[in-house]
PDB file of N, CA, C and O in Angstrom:
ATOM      1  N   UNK A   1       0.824  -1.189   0.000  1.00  0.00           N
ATOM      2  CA  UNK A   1       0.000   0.000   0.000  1.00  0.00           C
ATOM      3  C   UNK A   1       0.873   1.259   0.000  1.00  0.00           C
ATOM      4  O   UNK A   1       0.553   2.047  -0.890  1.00  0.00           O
ATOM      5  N   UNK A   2       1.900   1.648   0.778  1.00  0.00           N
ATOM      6  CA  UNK A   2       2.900   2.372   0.724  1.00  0.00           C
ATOM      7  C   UNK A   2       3.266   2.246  -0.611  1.00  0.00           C
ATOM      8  O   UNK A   2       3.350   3.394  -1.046  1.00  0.00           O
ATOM      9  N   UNK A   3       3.535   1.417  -1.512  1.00  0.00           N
ATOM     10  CA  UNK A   3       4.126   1.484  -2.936  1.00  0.00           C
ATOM     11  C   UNK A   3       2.587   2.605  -3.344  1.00  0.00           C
ATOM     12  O   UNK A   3       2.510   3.833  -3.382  1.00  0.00           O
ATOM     13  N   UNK A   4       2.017   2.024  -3.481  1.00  0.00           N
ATOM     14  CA  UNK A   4       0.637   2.753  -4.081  1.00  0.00           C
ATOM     15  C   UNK A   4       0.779   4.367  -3.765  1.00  0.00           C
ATOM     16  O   UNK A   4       1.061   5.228  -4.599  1.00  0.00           O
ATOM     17  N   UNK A   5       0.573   4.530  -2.655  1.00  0.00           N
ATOM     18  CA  UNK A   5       0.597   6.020  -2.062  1.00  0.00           C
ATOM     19  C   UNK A   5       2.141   6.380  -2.916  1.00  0.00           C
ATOM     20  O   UNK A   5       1.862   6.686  -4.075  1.00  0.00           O
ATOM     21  N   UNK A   6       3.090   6.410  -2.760  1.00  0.00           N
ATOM     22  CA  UNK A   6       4.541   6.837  -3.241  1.00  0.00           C
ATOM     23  C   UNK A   6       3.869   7.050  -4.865  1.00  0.00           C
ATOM     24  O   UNK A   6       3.575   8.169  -5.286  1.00  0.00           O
ATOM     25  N   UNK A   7       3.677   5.696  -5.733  1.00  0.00           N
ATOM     26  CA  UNK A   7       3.361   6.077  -7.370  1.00  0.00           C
ATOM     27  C   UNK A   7       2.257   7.243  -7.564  1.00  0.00           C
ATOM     28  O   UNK A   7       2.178   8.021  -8.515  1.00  0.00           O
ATOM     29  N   UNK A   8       1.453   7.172  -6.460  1.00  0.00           N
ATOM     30  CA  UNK A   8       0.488   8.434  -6.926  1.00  0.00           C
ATOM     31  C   UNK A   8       1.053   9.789  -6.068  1.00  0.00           C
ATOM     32  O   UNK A   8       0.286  10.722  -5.833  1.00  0.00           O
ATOM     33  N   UNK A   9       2.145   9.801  -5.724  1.00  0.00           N
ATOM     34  CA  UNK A   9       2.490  11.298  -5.250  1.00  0.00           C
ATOM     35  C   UNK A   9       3.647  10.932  -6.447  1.00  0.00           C
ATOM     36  O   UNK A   9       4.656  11.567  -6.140  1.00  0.00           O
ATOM     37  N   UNK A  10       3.840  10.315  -7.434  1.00  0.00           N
ATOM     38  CA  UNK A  10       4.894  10.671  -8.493  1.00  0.00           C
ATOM     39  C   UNK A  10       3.699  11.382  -8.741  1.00  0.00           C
ATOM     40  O   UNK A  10       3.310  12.487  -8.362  1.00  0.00           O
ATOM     41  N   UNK A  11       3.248  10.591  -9.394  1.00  0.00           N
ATOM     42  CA  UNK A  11       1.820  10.720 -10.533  1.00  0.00           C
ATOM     43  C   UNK A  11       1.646  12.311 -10.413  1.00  0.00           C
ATOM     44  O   UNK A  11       2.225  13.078 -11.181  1.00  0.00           O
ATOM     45  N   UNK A  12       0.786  12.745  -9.368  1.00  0.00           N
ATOM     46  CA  UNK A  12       0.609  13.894  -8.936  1.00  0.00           C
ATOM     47  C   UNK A  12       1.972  14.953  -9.504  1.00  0.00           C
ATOM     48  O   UNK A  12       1.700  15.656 -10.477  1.00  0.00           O
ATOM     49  N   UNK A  13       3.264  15.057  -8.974  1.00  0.00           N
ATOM     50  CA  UNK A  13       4.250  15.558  -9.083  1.00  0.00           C
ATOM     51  C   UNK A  13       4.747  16.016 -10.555  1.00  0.00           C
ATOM     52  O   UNK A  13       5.355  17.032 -10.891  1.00  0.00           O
ATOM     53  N   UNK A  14       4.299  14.963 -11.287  1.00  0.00           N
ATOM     54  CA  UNK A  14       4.594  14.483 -12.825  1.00  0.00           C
ATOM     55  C   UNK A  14       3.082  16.189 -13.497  1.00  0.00           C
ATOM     56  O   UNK A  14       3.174  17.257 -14.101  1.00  0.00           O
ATOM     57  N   UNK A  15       1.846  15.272 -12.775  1.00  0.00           N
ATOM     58  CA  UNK A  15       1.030  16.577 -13.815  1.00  0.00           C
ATOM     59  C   UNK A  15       1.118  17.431 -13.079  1.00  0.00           C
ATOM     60  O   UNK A  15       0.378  18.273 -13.588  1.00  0.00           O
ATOM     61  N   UNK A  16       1.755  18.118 -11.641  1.00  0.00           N
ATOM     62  CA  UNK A  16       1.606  19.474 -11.547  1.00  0.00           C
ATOM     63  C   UNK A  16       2.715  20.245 -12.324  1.00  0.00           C
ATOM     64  O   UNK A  16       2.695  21.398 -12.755  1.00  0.00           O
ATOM     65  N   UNK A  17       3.982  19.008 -12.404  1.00  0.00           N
ATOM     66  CA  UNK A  17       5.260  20.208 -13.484  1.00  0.00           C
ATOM     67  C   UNK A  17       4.710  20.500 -15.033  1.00  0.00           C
ATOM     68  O   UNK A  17       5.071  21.433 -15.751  1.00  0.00           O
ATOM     69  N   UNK A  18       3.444  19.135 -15.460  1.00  0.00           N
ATOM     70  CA  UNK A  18       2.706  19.422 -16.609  1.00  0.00           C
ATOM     71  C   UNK A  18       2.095  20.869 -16.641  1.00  0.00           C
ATOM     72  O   UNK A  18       2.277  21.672 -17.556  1.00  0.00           O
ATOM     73  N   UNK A  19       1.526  21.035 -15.787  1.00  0.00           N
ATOM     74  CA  UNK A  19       0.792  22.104 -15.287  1.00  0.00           C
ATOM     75  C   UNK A  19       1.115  23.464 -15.827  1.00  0.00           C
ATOM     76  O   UNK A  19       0.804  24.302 -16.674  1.00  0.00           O
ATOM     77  N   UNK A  20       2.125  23.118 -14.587  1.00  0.00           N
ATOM     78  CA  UNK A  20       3.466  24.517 -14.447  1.00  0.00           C
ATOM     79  C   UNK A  20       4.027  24.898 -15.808  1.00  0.00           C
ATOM     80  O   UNK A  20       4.220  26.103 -15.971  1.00  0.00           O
ATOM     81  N   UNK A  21       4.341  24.027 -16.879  1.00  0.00           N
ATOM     82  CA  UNK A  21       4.713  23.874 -18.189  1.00  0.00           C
ATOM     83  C   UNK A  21       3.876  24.553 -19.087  1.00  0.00           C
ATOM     84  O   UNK A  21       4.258  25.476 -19.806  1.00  0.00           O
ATOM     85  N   UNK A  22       2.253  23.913 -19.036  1.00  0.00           N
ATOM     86  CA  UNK A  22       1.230  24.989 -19.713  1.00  0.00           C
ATOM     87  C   UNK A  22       1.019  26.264 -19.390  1.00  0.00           C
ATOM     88  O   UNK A  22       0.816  27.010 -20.348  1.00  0.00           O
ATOM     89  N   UNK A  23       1.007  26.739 -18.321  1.00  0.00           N
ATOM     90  CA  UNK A  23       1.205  27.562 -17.812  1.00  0.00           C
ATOM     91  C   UNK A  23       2.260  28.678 -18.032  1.00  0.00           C
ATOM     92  O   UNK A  23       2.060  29.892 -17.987  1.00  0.00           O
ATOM     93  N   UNK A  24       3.454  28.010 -18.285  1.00  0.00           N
ATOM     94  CA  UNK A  24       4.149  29.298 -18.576  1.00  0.00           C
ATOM     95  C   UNK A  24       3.906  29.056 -20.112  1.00  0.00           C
ATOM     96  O   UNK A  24       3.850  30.085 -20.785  1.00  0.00           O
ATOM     97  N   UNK A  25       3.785  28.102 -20.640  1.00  0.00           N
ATOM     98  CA  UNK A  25       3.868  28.215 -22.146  1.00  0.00           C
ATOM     99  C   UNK A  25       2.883  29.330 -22.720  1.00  0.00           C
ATOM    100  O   UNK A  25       3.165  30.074 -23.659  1.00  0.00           O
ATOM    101  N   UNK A  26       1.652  29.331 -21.989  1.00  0.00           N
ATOM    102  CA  UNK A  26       0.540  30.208 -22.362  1.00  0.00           C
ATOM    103  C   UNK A  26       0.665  31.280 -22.066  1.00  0.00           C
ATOM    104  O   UNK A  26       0.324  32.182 -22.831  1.00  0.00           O
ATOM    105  N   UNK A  27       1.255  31.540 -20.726  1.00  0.00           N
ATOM    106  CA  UNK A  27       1.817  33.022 -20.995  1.00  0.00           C
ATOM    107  C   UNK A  27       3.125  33.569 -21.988  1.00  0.00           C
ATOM    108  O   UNK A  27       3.435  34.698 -22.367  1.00  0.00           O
ATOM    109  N   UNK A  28       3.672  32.352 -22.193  1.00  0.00           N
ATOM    110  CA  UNK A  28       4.678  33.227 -23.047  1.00  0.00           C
ATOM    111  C   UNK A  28       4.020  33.158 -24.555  1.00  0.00           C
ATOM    112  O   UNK A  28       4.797  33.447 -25.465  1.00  0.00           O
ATOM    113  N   UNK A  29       3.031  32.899 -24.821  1.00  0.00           N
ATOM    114  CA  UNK A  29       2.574  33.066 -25.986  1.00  0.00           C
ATOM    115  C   UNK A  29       1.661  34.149 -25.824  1.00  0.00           C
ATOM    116  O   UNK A  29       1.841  35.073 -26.617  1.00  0.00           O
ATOM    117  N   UNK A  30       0.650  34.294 -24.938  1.00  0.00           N
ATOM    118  CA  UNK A  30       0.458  35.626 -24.809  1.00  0.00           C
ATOM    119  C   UNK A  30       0.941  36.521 -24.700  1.00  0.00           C
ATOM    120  O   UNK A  30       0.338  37.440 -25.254  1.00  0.00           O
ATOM    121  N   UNK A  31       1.880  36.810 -24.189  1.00  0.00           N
ATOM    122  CA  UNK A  31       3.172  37.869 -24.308  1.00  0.00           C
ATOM    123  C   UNK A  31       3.545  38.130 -25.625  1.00  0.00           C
ATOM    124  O   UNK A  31       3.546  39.266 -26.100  1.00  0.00           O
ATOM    125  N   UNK A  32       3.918  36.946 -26.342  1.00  0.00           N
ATOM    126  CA  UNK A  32       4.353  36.955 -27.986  1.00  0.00           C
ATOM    127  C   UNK A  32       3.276  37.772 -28.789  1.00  0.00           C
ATOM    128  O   UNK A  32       3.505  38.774 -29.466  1.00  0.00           O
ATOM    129  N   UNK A  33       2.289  37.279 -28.630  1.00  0.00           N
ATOM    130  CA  UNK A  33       1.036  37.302 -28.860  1.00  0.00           C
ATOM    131  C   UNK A  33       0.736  39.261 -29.053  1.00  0.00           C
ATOM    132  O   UNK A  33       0.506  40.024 -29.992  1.00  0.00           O
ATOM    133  N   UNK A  34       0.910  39.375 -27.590  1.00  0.00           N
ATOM    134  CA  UNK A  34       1.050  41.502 -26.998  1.00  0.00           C
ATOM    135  C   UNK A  34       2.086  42.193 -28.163  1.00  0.00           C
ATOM    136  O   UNK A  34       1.829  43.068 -28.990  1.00  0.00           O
ATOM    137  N   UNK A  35       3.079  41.620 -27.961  1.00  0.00           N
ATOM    138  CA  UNK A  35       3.929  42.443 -28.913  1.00  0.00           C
ATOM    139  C   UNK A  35       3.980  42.448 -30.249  1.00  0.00           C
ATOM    140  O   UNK A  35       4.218  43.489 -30.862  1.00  0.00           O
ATOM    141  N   UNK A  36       3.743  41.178 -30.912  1.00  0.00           N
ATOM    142  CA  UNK A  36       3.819  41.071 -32.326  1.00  0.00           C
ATOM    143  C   UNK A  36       2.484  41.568 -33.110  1.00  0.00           C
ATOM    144  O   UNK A  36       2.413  41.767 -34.323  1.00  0.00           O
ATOM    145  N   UNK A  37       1.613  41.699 -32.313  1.00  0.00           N
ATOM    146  CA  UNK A  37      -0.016  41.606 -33.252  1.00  0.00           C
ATOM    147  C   UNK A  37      -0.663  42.874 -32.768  1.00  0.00           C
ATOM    148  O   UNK A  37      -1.453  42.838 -31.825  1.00  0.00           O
ATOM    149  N   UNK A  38      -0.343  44.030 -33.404  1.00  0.00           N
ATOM    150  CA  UNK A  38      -0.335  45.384 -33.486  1.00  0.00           C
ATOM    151  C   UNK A  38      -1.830  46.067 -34.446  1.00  0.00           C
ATOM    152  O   UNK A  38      -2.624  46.981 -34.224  1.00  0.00           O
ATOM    153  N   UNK A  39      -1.693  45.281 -35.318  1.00  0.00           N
ATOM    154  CA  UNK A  39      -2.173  46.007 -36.678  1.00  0.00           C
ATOM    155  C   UNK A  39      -3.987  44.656 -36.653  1.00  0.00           C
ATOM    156  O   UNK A  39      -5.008  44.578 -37.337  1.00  0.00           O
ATOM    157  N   UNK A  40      -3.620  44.171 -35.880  1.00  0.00           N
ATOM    158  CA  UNK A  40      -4.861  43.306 -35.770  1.00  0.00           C
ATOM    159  C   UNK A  40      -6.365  44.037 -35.754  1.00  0.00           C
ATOM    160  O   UNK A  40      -6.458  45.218 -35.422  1.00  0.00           O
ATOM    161  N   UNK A  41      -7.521  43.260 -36.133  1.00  0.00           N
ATOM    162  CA  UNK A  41      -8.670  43.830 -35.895  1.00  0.00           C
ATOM    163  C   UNK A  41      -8.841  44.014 -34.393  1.00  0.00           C
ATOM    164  O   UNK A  41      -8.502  42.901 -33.991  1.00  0.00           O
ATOM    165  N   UNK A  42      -9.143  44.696 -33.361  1.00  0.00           N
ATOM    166  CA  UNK A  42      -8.821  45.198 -31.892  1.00  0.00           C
ATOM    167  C   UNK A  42     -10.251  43.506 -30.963  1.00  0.00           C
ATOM    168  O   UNK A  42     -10.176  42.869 -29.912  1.00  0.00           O
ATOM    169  N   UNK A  43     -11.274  43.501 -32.125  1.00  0.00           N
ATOM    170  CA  UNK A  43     -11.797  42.911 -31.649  1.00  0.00           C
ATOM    171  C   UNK A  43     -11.425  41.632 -31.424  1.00  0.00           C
ATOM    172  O   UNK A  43     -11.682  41.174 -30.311  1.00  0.00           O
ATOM    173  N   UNK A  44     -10.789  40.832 -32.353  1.00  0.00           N
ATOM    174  CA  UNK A  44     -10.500  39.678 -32.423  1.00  0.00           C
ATOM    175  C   UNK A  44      -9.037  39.678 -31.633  1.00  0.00           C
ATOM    176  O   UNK A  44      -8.681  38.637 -31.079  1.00  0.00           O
ATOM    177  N   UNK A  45      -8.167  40.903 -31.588  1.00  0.00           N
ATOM    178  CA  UNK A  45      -7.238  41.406 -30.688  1.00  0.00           C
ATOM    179  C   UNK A  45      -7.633  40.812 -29.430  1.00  0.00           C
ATOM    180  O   UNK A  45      -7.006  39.829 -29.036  1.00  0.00           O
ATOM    181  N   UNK A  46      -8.695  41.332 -28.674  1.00  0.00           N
ATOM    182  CA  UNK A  46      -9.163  41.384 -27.240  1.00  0.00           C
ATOM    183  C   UNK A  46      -9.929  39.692 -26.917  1.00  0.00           C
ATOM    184  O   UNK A  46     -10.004  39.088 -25.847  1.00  0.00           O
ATOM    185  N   UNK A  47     -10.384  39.313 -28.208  1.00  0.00           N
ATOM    186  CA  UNK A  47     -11.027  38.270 -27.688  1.00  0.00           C
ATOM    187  C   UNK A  47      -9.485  37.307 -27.900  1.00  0.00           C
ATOM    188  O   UNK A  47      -9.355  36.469 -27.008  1.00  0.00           O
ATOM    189  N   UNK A  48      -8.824  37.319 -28.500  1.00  0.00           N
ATOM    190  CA  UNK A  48      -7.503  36.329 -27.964  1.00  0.00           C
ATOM    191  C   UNK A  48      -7.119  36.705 -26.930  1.00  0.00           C
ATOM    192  O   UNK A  48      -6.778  35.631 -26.435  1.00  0.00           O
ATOM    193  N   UNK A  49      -6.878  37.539 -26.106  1.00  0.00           N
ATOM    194  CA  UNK A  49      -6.222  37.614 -25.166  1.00  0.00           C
ATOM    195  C   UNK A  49      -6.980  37.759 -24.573  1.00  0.00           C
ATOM    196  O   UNK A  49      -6.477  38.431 -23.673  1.00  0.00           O
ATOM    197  N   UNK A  50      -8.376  37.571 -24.246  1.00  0.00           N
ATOM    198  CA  UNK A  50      -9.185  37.348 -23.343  1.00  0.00           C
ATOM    199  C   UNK A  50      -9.401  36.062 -23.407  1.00  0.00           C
ATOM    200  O   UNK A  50      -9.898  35.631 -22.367  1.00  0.00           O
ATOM    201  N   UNK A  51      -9.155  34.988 -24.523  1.00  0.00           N
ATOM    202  CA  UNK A  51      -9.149  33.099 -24.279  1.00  0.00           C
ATOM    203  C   UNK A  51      -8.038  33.107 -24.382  1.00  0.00           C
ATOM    204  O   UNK A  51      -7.753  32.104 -25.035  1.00  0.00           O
ATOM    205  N   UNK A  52      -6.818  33.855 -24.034  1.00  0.00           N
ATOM    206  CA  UNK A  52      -5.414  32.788 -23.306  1.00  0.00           C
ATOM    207  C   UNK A  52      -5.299  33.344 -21.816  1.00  0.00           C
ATOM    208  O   UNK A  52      -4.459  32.804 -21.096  1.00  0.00           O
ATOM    209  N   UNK A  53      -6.080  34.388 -21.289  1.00  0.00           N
ATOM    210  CA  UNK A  53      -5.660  35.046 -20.019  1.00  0.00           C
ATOM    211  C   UNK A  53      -6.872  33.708 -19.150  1.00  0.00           C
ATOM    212  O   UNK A  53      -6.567  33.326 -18.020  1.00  0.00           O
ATOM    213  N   UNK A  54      -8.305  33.082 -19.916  1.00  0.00           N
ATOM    214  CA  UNK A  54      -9.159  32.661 -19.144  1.00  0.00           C
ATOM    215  C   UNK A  54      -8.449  31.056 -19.550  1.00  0.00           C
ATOM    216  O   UNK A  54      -8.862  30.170 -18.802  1.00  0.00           O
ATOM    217  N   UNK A  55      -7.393  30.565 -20.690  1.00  0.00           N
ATOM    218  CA  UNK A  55      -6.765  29.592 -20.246  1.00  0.00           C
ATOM    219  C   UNK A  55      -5.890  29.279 -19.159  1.00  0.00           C
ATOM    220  O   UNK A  55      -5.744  28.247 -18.503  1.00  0.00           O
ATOM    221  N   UNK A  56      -5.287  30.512 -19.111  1.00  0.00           N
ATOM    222  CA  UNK A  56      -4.417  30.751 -17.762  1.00  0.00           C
ATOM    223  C   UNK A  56      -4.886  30.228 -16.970  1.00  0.00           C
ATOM    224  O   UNK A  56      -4.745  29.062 -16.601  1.00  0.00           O
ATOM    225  N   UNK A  57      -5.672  31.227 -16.506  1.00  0.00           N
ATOM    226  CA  UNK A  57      -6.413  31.211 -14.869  1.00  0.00           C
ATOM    227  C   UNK A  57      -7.120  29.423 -14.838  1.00  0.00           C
ATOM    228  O   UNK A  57      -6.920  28.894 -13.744  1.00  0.00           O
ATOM    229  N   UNK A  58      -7.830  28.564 -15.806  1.00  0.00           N
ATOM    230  CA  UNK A  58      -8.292  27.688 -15.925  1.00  0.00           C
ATOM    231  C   UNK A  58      -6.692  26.503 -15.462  1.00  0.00           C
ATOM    232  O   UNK A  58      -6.580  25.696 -14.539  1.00  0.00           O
ATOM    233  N   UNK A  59      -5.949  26.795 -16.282  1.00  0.00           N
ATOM    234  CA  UNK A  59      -4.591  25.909 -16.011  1.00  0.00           C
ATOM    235  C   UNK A  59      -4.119  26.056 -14.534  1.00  0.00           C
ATOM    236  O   UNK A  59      -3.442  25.123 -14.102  1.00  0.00           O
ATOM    237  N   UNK A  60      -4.371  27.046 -13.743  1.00  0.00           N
ATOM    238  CA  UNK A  60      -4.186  28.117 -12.677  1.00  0.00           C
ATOM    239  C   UNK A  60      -4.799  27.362 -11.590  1.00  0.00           C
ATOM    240  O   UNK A  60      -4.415  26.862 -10.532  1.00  0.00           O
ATOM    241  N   UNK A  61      -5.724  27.445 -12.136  1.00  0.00           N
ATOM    242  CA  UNK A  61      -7.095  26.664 -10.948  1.00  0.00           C
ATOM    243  C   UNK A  61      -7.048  25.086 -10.937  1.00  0.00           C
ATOM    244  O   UNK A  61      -7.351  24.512  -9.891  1.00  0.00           O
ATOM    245  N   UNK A  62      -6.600  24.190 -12.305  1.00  0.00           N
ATOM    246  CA  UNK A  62      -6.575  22.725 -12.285  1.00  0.00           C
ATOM    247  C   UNK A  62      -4.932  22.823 -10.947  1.00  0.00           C
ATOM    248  O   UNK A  62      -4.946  22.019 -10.015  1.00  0.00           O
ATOM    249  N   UNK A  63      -3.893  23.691 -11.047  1.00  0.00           N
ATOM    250  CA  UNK A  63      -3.273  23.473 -10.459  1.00  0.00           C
ATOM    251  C   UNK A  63      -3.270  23.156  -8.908  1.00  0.00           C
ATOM    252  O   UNK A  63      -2.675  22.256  -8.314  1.00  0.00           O
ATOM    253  N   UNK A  64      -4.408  24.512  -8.239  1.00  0.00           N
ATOM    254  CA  UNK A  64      -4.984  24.235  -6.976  1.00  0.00           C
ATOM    255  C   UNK A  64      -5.209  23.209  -6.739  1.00  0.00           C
ATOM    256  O   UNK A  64      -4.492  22.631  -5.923  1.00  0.00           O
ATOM    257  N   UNK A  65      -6.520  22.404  -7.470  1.00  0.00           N
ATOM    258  CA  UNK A  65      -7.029  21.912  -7.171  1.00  0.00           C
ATOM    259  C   UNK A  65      -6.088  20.344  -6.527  1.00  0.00           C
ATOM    260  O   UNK A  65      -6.713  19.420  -6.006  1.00  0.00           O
TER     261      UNK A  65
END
């Protein structure tokens, strides 16, 4: 049973660095995202960076949990 408990605190360990990984990946694409895309329609501007800021927080929150 101890084996059991140990593989699922890998387990665990394994998807929170997954996590941590999406997480920065999505912000650094939003960031990319801020600087390069200037000349964009403002609307379709705001609605991307309003679905990678609410992927964030979503990746954010699976992490809590």
């Amino acid at each position: 049973m101890a084996m059991d408990a140990a593989n699922r605190l890998s387990v665990i360990a394994a998807e929170i660095g997954q996590l941590q990984n999406l997480i920065q990946e999505s912000r650094r694409v939003l960031n990319l995202f801020l600087r390069i895309v200037r000349t964009l329609n403002p609307d379709l501007k705001e609605a991307r960076i309003r679905a990678a800021r609410e992927r964030i927080e979503d990746l954010e929150g699976r992490q809590q949990a």
